[in-house]
VOVEX-796774 format. One record per residue (C-alpha): residue number from 1; x, y, z. Coordinates in steps of 0.5 Angstrom, whole numbers. Layout:
N
<r resi="NUM" xx="X" yy="Y" zz="Z"/>
...
//
This chain:
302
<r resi="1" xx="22" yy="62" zz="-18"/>
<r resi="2" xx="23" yy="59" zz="-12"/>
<r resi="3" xx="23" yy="53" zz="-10"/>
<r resi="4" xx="24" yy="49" zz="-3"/>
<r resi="5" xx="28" yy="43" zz="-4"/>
<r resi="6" xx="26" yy="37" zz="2"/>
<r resi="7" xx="31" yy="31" zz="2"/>
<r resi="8" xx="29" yy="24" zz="5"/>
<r resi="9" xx="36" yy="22" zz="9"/>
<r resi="10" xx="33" yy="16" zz="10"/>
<r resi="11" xx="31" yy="14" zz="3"/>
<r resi="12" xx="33" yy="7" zz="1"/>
<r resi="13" xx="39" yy="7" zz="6"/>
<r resi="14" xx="42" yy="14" zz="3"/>
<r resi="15" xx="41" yy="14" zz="-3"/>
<r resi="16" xx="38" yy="21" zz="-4"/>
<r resi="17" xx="46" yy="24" zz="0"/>
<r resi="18" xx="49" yy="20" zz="-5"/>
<r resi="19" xx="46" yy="23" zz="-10"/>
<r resi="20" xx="46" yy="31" zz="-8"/>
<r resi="21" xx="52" yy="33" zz="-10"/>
<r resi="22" xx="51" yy="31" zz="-17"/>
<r resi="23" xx="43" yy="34" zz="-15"/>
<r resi="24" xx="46" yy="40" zz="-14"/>
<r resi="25" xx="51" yy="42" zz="-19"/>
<r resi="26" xx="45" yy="41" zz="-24"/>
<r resi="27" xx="40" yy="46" zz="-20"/>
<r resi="28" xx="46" yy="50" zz="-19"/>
<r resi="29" xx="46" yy="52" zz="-27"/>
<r resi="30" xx="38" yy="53" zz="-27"/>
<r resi="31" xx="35" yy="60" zz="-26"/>
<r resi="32" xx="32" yy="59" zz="-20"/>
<r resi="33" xx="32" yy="60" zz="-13"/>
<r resi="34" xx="33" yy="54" zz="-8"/>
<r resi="35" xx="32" yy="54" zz="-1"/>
<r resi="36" xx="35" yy="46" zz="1"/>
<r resi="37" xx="32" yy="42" zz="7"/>
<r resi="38" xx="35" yy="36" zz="11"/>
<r resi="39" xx="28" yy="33" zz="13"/>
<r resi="40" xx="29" yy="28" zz="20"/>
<r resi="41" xx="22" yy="25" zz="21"/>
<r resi="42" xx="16" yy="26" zz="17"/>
<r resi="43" xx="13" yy="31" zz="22"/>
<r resi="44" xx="19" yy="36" zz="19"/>
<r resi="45" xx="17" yy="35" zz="13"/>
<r resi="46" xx="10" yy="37" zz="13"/>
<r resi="47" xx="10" yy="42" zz="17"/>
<r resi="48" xx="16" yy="44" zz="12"/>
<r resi="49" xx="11" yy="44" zz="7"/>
<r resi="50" xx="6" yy="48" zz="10"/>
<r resi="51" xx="11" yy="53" zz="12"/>
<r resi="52" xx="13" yy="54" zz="4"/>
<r resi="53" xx="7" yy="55" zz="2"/>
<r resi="54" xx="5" yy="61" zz="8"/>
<r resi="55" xx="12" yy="64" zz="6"/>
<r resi="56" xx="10" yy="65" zz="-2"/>
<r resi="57" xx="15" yy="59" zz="-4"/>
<r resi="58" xx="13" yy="56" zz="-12"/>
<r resi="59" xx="14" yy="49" zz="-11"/>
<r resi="60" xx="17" yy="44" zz="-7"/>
<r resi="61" xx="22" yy="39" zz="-10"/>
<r resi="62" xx="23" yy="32" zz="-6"/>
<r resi="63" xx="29" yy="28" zz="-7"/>
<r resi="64" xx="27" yy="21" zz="-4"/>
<r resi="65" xx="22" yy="15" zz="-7"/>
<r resi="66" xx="16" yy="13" zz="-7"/>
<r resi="67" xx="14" yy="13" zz="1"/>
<r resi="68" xx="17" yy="20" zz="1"/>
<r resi="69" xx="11" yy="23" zz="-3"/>
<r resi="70" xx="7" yy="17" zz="1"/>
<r resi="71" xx="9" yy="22" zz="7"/>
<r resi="72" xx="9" yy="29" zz="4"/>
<r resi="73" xx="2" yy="28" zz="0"/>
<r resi="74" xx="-3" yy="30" zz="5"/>
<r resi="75" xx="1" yy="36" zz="6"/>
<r resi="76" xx="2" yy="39" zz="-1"/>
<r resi="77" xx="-5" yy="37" zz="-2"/>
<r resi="78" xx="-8" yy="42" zz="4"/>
<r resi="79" xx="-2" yy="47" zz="1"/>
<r resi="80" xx="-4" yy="47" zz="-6"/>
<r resi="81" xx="4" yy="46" zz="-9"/>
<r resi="82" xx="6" yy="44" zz="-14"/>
<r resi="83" xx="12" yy="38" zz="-13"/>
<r resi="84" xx="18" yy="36" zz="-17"/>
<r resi="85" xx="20" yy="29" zz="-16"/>
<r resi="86" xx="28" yy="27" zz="-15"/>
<r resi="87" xx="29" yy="20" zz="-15"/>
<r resi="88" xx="31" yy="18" zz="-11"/>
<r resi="89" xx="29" yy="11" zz="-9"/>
<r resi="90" xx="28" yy="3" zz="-9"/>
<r resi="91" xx="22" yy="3" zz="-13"/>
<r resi="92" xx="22" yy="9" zz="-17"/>
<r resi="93" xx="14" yy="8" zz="-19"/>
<r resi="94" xx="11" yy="15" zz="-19"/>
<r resi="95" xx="17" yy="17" zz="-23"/>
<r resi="96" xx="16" yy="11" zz="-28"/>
<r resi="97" xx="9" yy="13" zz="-28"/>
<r resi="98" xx="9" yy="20" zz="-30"/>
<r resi="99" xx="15" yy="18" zz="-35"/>
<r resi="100" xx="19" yy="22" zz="-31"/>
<r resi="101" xx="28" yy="21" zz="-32"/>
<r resi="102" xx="31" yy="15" zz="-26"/>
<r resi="103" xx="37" yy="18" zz="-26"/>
<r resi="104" xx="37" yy="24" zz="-20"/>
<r resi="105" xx="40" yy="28" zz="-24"/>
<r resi="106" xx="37" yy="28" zz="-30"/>
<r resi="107" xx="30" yy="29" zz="-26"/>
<r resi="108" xx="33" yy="36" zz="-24"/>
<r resi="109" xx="33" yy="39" zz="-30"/>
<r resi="110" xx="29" yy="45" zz="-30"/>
<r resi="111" xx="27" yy="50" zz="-34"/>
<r resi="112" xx="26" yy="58" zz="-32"/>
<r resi="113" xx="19" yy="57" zz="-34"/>
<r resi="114" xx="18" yy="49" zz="-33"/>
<r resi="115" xx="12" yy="46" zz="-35"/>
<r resi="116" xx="6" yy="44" zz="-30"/>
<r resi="117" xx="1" yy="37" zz="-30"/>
<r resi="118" xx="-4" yy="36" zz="-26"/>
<r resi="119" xx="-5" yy="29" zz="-25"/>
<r resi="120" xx="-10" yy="24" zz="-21"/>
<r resi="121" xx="-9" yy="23" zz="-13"/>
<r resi="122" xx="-13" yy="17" zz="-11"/>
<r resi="123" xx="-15" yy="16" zz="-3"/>
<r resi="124" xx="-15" yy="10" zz="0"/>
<r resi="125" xx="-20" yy="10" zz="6"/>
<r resi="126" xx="-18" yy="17" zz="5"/>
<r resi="127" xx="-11" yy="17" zz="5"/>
<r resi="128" xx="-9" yy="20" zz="-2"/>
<r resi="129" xx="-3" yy="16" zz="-5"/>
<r resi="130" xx="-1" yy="17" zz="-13"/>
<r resi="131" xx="1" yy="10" zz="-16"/>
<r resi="132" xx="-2" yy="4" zz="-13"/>
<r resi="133" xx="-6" yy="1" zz="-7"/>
<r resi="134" xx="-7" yy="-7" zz="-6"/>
<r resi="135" xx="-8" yy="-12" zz="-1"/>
<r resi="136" xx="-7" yy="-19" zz="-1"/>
<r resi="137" xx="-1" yy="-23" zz="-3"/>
<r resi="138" xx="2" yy="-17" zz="-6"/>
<r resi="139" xx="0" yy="-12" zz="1"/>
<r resi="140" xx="4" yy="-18" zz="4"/>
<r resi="141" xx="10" yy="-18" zz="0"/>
<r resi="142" xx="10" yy="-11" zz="1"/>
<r resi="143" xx="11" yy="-12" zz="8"/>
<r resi="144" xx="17" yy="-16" zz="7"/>
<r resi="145" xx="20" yy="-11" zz="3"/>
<r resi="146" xx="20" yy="-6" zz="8"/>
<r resi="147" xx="25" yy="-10" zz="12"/>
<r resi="148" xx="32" yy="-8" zz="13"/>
<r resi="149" xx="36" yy="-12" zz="7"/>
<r resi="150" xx="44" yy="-11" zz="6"/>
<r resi="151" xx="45" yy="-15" zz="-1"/>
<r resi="152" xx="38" yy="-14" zz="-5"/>
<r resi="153" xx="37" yy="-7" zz="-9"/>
<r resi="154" xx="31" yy="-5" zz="-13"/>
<r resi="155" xx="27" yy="-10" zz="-17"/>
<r resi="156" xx="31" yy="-15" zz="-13"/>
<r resi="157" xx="28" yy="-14" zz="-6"/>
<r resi="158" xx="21" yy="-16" zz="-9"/>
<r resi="159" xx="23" yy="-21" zz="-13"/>
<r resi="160" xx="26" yy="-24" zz="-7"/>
<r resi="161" xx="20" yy="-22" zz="-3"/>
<r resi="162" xx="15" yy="-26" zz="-6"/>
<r resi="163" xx="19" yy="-32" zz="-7"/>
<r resi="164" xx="19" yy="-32" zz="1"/>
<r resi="165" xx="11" yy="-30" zz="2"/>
<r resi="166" xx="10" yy="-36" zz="-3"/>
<r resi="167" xx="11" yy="-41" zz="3"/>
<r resi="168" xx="5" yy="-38" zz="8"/>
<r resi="169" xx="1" yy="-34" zz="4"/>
<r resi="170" xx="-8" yy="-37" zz="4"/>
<r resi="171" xx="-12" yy="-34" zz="-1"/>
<r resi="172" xx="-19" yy="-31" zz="2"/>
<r resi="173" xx="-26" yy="-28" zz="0"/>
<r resi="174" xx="-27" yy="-21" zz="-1"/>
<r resi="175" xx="-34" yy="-18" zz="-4"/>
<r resi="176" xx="-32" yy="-11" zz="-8"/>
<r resi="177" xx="-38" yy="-6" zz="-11"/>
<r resi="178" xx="-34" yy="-2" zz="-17"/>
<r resi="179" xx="-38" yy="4" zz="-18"/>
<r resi="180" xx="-45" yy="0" zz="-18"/>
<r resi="181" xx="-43" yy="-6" zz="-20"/>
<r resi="182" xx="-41" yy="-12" zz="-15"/>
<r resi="183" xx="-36" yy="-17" zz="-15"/>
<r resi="184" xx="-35" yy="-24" zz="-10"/>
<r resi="185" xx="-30" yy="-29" zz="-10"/>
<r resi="186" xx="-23" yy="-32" zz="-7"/>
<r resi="187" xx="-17" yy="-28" zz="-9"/>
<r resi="188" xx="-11" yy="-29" zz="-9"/>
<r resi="189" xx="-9" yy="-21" zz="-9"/>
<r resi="190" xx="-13" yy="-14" zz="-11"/>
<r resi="191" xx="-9" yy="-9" zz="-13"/>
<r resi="192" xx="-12" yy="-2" zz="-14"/>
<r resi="193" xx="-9" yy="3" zz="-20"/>
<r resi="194" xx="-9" yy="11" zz="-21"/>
<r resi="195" xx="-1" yy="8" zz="-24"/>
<r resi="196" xx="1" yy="3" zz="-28"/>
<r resi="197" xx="7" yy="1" zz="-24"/>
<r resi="198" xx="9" yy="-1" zz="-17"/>
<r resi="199" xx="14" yy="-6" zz="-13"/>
<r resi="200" xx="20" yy="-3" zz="-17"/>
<r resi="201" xx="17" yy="-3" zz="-25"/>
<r resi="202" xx="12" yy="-8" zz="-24"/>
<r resi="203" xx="7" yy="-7" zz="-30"/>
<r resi="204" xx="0" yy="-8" zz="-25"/>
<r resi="205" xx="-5" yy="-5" zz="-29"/>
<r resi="206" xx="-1" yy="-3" zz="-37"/>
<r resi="207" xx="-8" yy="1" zz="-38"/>
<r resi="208" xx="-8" yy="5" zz="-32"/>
<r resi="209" xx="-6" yy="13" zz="-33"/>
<r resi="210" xx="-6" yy="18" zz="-28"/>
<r resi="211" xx="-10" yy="23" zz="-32"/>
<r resi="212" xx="-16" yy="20" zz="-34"/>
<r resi="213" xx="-20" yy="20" zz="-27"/>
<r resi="214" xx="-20" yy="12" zz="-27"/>
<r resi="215" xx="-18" yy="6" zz="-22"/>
<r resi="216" xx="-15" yy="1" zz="-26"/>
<r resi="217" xx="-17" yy="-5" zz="-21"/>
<r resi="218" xx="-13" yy="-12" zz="-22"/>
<r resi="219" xx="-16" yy="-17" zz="-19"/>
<r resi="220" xx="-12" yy="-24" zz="-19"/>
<r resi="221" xx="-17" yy="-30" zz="-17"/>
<r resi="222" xx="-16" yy="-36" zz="-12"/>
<r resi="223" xx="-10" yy="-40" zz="-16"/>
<r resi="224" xx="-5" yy="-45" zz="-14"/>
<r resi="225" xx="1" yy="-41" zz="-11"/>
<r resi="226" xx="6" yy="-46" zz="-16"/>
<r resi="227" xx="2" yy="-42" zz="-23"/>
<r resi="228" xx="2" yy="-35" zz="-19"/>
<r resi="229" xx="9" yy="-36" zz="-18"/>
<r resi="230" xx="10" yy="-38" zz="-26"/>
<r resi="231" xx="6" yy="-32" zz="-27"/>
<r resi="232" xx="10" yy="-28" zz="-24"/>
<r resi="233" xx="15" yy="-26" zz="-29"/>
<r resi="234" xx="10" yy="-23" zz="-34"/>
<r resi="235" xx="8" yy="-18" zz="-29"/>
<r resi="236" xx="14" yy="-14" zz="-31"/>
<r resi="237" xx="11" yy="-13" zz="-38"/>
<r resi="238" xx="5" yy="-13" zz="-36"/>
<r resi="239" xx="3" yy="-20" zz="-40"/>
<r resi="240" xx="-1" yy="-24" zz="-34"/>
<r resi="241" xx="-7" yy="-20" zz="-37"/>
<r resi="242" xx="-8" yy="-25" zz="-41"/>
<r resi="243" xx="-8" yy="-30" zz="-35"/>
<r resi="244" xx="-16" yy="-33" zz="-34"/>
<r resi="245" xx="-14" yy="-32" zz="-27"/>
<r resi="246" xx="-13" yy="-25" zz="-28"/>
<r resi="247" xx="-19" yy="-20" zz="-29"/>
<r resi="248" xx="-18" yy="-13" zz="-31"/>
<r resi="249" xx="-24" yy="-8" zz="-29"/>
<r resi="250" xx="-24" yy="0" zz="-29"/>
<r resi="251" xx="-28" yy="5" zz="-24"/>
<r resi="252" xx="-28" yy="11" zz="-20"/>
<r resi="253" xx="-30" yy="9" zz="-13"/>
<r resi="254" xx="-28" yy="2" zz="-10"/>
<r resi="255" xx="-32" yy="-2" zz="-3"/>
<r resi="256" xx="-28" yy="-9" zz="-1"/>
<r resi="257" xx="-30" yy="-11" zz="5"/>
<r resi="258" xx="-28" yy="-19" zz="7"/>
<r resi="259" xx="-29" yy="-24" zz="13"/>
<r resi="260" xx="-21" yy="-24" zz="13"/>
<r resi="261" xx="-17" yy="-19" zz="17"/>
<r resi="262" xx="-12" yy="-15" zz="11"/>
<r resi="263" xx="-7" yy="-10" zz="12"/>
<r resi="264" xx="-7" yy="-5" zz="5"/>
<r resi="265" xx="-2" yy="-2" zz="2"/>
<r resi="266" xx="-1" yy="4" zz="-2"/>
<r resi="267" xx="5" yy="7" zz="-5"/>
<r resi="268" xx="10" yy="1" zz="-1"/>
<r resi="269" xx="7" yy="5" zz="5"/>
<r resi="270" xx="2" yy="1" zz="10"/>
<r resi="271" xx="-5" yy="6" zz="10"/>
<r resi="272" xx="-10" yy="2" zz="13"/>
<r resi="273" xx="-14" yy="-5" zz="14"/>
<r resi="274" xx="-20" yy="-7" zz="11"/>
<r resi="275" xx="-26" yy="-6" zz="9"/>
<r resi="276" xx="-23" yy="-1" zz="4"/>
<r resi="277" xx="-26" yy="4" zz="0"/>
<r resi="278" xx="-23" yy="7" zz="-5"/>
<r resi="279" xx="-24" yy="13" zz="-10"/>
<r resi="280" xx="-20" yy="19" zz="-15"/>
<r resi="281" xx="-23" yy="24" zz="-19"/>
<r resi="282" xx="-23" yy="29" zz="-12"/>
<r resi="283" xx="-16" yy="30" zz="-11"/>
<r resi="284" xx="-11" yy="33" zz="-16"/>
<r resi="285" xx="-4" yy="34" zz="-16"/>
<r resi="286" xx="1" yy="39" zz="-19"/>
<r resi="287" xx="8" yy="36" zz="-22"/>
<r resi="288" xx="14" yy="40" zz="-25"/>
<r resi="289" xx="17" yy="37" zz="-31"/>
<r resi="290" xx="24" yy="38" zz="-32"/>
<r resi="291" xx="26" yy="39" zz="-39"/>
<r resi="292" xx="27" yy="33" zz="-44"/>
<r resi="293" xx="30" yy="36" zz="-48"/>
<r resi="294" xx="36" yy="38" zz="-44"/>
<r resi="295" xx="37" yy="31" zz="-43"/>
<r resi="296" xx="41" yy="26" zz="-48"/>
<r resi="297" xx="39" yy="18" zz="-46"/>
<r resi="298" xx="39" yy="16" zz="-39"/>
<r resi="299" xx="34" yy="12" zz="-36"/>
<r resi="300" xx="26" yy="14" zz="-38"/>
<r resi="301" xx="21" yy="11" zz="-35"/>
<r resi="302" xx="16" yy="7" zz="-41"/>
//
């Protein structure tokens, strides 16, 4: 088989550079042919994919986080190839969603005959993201965590990120139909889930599989900003479903609209404002899984 692998330079300040050499000595002893790309901005990496597929390539590999998949999506989508995901991020979510090895090396291992899964791709105002969409205190924290930080890494930049929103965050109103039913009230925070995770391994929606054609909608109601930040911890292991101010509904297509002007994030990535419709259920994505069995320990997702 052949496969084209892209590498992000700019993913979490070069991580994926850091990580090639040990990449490669991996790749180097499957039984496949690769050709390796460099990518400099998200056009080349679009137009790389839909190169790949007129040129009879198998499937892609990206070395890079979660906004790198946020980037290549819309392209492998239309391309109709399946992808293999080489971590290589601050977050790492879609990887941890999927079960998917952290470590980049134990990601490239492959067989000659790799297995393929289908999963769920949901579409914020029909911009297709893989793991998480919110708005709201965490759209806000998500802003934070973009900018540039030189001590925080992973988990760390998000935690850091929501002690400094907690200073000039205001809940506001939102009118959302679920499927066919309504919702209505002040909120703290909405978030939107085809997986479990996001924000570097918060655990969001516990419930949530990428495979069963379903949103898992957190919704946090208006709070004292000193409760949500008690609370805050137990989103890592998924306990502040229990919370009263935490409501937990499932559907396939999702309408908010809101007096208030919010941004809305997906996959870490800024994708739209409100008002905001979200759907799954009519975009699916192949995955190439390396072999489990060829790896021994190592950092596993769930």
């Amino acid at each position: 088989m052949t496969f084209l692998i892209l590498v992000n330079p700019f993913s979490a300040g070069g991580k994926a550079l850091a990580a090639l050499p040990r990449v490669r000595e991996v790749l180097d002893r499957a039984g496949h042919r690769f050709q390796w790309k460099i990518t400099n901005c998200v056009t080349d990496m679009e137009s790389s994919i839909v190169s790949a597929a007129d040129s009879g390539v198998d499937g892609v590999l990206l070395v890079g986080g979660d906004g790198t998949l946020s980037h290549a999506l819309p392209a492998l989508l239309k391309a109709d190839l399946s992808v293999g995901i080489i971590p290589c991020g601050r977050g790492n979510d879609f990887a941890r969603n999927l079960g998917l090895p952290l470590d980049a090396a134990k990601a490239a291992h492959f067989t000659d005959r790799p297995e393929i899964c289908r999963i769920d791709i949901a579409t914020a105002n029909e911009k297709p993201f893989g793991s998480v969409a919110c708005l709201g205190f965490d759209a806000y924290v998500s802003e934070l965590a973009r900018m540039p930080h030189k001590i925080f890494r992973g988990r760390a930049i998000f935690v850091y990120s929501v002690l400094k929103a907690l200073g000039s965050f205001n809940p506001f109103e939102i009118n959302m139909t679920i499927d066919n039913m309504a919702w209505k009230g002040p909120i703290m925070m909405l978030a939107l889930a085809n997986g479990s995770c996001y924000g570097g391994g918060m655990n969001i929606a516990p419930k949530a599989d990428m495979t069963d054609g379903l949103l898992n909608i957190c919704i946090i109601r208006k709070t004292k900003k000193s409760t949500l930040l008690k609370e805050f911890p137990n989103v890592f292991n998924g306990k502040h479903i229990d919370h009263p101010d935490v409501v937990m509904l499932t559907g396939q297509s999702v309408r908010v609209t809101s007096l208030s002007e919010q941004a809305v994030f997906a996959d870490g990535e800024p994708v739209t404002r409100l008002p905001l419709t979200c759907t799954v259920g009519k975009h699916y994505l192949k995955v190439i899984q390396p072999c489990m069995k060829m790896l021994k320990g190592g950092n596993h997702a769930k």
